[in-house]
N, C-alpha and C positions, 0 to 999 in steps of 0.2 A: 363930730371930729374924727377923722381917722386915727388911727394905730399908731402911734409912735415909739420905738423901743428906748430903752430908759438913758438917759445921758450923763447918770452919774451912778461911778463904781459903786456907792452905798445900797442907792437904790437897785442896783442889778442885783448884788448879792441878795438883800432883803426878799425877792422874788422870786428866789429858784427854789423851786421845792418838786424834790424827788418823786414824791407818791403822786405828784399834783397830774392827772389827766386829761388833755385839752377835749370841751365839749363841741360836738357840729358848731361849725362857724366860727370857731376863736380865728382872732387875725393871726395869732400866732403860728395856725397850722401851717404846713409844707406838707405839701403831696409828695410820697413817696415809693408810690409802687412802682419806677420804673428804676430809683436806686434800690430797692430791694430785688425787682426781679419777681414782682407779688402780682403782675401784672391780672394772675386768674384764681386769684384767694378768694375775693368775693363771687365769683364767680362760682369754683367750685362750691364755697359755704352755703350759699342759697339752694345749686342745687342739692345739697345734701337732706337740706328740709322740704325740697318738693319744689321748687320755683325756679325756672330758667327765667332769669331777671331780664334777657336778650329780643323772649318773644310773648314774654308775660303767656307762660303755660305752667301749670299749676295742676302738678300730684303730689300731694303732703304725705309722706309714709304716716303710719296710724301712730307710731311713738322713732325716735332718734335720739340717741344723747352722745354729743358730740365736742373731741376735748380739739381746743385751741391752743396749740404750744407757743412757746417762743421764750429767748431769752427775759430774766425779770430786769422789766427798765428797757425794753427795746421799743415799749409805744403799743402793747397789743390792747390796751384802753382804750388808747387814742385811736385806732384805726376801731375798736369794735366800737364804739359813740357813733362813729360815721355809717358803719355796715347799721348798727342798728337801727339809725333814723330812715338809713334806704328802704330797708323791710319793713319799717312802720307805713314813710309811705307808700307803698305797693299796696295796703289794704288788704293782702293776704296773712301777715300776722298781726297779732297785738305784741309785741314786743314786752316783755317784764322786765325791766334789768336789777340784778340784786349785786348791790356790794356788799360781800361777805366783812369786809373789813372795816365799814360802818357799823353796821348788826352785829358784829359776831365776834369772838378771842380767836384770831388767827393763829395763835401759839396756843390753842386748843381746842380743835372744830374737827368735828366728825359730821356724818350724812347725818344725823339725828337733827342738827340744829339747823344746819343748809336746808330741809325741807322745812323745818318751822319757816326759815327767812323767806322759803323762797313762796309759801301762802301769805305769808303775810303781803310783801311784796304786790302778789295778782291780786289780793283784797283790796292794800292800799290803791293801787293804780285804777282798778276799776268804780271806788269811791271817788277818787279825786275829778276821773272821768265823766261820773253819774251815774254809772249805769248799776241797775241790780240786779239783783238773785231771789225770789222767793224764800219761804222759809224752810218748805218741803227741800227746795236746795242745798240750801245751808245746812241741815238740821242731821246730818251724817257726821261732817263733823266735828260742830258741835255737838253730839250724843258722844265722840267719842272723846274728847276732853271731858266729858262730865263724869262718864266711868271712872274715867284714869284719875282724878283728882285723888288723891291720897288722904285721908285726915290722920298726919303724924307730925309730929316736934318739926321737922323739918319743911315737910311742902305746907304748913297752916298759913305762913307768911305770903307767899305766893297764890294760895287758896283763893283768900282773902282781896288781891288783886285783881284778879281776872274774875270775881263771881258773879259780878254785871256781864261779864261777857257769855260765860255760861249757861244764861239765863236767857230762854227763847224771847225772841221780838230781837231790833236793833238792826236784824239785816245786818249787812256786809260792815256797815262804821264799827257794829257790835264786834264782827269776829274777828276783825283787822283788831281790832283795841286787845283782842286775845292773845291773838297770835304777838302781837308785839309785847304782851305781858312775857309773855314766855324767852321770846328771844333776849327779853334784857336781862331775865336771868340768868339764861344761856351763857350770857357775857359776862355776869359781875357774881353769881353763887355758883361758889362749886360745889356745897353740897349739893342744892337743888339740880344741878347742870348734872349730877354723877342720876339725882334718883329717878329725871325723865329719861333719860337717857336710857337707863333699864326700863322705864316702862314702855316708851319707843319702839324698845329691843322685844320687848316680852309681847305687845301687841302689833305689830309693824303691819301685817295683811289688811287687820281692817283701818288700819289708816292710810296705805296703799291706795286700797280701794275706794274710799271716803275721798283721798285726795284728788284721785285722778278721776272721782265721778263728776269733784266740783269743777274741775276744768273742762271738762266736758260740756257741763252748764254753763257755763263761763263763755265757751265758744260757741253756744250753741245759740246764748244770747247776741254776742256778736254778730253771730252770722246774721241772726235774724234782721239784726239792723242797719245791715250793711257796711260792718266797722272793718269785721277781719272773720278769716274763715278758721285759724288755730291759734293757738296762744303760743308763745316760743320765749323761753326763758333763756336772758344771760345771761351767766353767775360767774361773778369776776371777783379774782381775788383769789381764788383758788391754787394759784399757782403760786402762792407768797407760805404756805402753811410751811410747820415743821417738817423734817423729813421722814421723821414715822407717820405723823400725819397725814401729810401724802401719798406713801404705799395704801394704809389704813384708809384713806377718803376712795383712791382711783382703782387700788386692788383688790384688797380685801373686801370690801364694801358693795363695792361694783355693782353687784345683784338686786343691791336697797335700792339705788341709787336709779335702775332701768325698772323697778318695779312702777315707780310711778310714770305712766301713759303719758308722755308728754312729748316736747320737741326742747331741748335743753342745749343747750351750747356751754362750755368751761374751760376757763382760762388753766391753763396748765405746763410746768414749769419743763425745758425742752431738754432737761434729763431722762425726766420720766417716759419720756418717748425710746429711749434705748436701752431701759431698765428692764424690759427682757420679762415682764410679770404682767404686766395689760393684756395679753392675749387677743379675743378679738371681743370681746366685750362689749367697749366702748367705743366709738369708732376715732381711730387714734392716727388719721392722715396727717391733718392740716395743722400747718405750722404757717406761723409769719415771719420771713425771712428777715434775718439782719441786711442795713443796708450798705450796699459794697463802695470799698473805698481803690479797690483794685477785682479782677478779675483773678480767676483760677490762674492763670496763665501771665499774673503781674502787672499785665498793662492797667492803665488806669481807665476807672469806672465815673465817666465825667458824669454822671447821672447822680451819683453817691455824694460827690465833691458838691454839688451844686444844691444838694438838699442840705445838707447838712452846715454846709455854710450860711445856708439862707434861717437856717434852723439857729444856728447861732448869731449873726445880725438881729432876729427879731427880740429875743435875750439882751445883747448889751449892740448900742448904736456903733456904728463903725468909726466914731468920733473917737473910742475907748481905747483902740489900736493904735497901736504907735505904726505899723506897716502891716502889709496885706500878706508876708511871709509870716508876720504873727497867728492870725490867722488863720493860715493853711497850716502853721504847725501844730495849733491844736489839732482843727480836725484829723489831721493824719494820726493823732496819736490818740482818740478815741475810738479805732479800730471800726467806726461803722455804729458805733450803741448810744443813743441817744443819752442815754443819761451817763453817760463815761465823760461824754464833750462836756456835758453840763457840771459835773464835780470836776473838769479841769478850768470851767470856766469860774465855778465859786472859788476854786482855789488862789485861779490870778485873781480874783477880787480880794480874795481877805490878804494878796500879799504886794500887791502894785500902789502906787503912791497917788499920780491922775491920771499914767498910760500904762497899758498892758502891755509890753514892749517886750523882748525877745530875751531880757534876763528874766522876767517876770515869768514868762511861758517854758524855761526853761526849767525853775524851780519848782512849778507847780507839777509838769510832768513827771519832776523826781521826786515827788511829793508822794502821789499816785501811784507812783512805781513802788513805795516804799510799804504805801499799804498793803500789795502784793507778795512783797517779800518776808511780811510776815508768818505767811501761811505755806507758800513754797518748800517742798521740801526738794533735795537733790533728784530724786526720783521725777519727781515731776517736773523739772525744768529737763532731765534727760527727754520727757514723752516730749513734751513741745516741743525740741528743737527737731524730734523726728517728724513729728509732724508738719513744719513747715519745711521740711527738707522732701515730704512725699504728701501734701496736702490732701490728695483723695482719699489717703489712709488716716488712721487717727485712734483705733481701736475701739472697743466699746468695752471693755471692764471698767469699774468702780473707779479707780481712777481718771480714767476719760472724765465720764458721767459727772465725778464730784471738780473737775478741772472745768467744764460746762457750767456749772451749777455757780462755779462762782468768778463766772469771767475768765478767769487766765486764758483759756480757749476759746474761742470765737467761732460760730459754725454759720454759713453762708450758702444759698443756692438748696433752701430744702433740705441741706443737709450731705449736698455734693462737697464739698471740700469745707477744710475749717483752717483756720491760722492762729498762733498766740496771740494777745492782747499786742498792739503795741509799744504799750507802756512796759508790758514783762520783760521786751528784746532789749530791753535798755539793762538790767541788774547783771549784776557781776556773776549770780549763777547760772543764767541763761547762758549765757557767752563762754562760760565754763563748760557746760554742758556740747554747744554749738564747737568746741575747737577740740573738746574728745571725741566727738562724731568724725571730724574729719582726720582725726588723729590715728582711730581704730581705722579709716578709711583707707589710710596714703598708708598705714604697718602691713592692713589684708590683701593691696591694689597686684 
């Protein structure tokens, strides 16, 4: 039976879920690269790992770790699910994908754990697959967890857990069962999370080395089989960390982070792109655009309108709308961001009776605007209203950055012009702000 989207307000609500990322195939997906303007995102990404996808030519540099920006909630899951099943099938990688936010404490995750997950990950996947590794393979390391084991008060309990796995024979089921030992730690002890951590820290070369020998083996097997010629790791999730966190994960760390030989791609939040401390690192281009609901230049972006509408129809049936101007009024006032429409759309559900009709949509976009105005300060509704009075400007201090960071600003076209949310043009210190601009204008004219 095909797709049907849902035809009652209850159930619409019940199914929207924010973190939820549509997998290859959902019926729910909409194509979007031509309202973002993302037309050569996969394009460039592939070849950034060696593969012109156009004439299937294939030079993998020997290691890349490559960050992925974009607004959080713009869909950079959803479009990298798809990018990744394209590079699986091509047969030139083995694609790993790791969600740091299944595995891992997002509100406290350094490169120490990310590299646990992200072995554990190529273990699991290549068990589930079949394929093995000798022991001579494996046995790197494993040698070096079995150093590092500690016998004190604190790591016996964890010891204890993982000593079937530290223990030769088992193959790849054994060291996946390790490495997972470790990350659940990771996740629920903070003492134990604080004492690998320093041991990580205090040993990190030879598990560098150890790491990047097993990938190698890994690929090597591959190859031999005909499966894929590199391994390439996605780690998603990374652009959801705290904000220390993420100087800490993308700058300070950085070095950890390129010591292991690999082919790596990370989700990462599109502040950090103008944060002025990545350097050249990482290689810190590519970004996925928000999808446009207007042009630089105002006219309308019929590309933008018709995904994102279509994006919402597959959400609640069109049965739910009381008129077709309901509709267009949300989408206009979720400024292009995927998950904006969708909290405006949960909103008319928790407040409409059996149609979402144009008081309904009215309230919920003041709803939304309100969550906004709690964090707004006067300052900052002054930068927005400049900034949608000279769009290609916008500045890049700390302000910008944390105005990005959490929506009020909206940035489009790679990063060529930005706009306020349209939910913010509606609050009473926007418009405050908006009538001193022209005030200071027509006193200096």
């Amino acid at each position: 039976m095909s797709y049907q989207p849902p035809t009652n307000i209850l159930q619409v609500l019940q199914k929207i879920e924010y973190e939820e990322a549509l997998e290859a195939g959902d019926p729910r997906y909409v194509e979007t690269r031509q309202a973002r303007g993302s037309e050569l995102t996969f394009s460039r990404l592939s070849r950034k790992f060696g593969w012109d996808a156009d004439h299937d030519v294939f030079f993998a540099p020997n290691d890349k770790h490559v960050l992925f920006f974009g607004h959080i909630g713009s869909g950079k899951t959803t479009e990298l699910r798809r990018y990744a099943r394209q590079l699986n099938n091509s047969k030139r990688y083995y694609v790993v994908e790791v969600d740091v936010l299944a595995k891992l404490d997002r509100n406290n995750l350094q490169y120490t754990e990310a590299l646990m997950a992200m072995a554990e990950a190529l273990l699991e996947k290549m068990s589930a697959d079949g394929f093995s590794l000798s022991e001579d393979e494996l046995r790197p390391v494993r040698d070096w967890f079995a150093s590092s084991v500690q016998i004190n008060t604190s790591s016996r309990e964890l010891s204890a857990e993982v000593k079937a796995g530290l223990q030769a024979g088992g193959g790849i089921p054994g060291l996946a069962k390790l490495f997972a030992g470790f990350t659940a730690a990771f996740k629920t002890g903070a003492s134990q999370k604080n004492e690998w951590r320093q041991e990580i820290r205090n040993r990190f070369t030879t598990l560098a080395t150890a790491f990047s020998n097993l990938i190698r083996s890994a690929e090597a097997k591959l190859n031999a089989l005909g499966r894929a010629e590199r391994v390439l790791f996605i780690i998603d999730g990374t652009d959801k960390m705290r904000g220390d966190d993420t100087i800490q994960f993308f700058v300070q760390d950085a070095e950890q982070l390129l010591a292991i030989q690999t082919l790596a791609l990370y989700t990462a939040p599109l502040h950090l792109k103008y944060d002025g401390r990545l350097g050249g690192k990482l290689d810190a281009e590519l970004v996925l655009p928000m999808m446009k609901l207007y042009e630089r230049d105002r006219s309308r972006c019929e590309a933008g309108w018709s995904a994102l509408t279509s994006l919402l129809l597959l959400r609640a049936d069109r049965s739910l709308f009381a008129a077709d101007a309901d509709i267009e009024e949300l989408v206009r006032h979720c400024g292009g961001h995927p998950r904006e429409l969708l909290r405006l759309l949960r909103l008319c559900c928790e407040m409409a009776a059996d149609k979402i009709d144009a008081s309904v949509v009215a309230r919920a976009i003041a709803q939304l605007a309100a969550d906004y105005r709690y964090f707004l300060k006067p300052a900052d509704y002054a930068l927005l209203a400049e900034v949608d009075s000279t769009p290609q400007q916008g500045g890049n201090d700390e302000l910008a950055q944390a105005l990005l960071h959490r929506l009020a600003l909206m940035q489009y076209n790679d990063g060529s012009w930005r706009y306020s949310h349209p939910v913010v043009r509606t609050l009473e210190g926007y418009k405050l702000a908006v009538g001193a601009r022209v005030s200071f204008a027509m006193t200096n004219a």
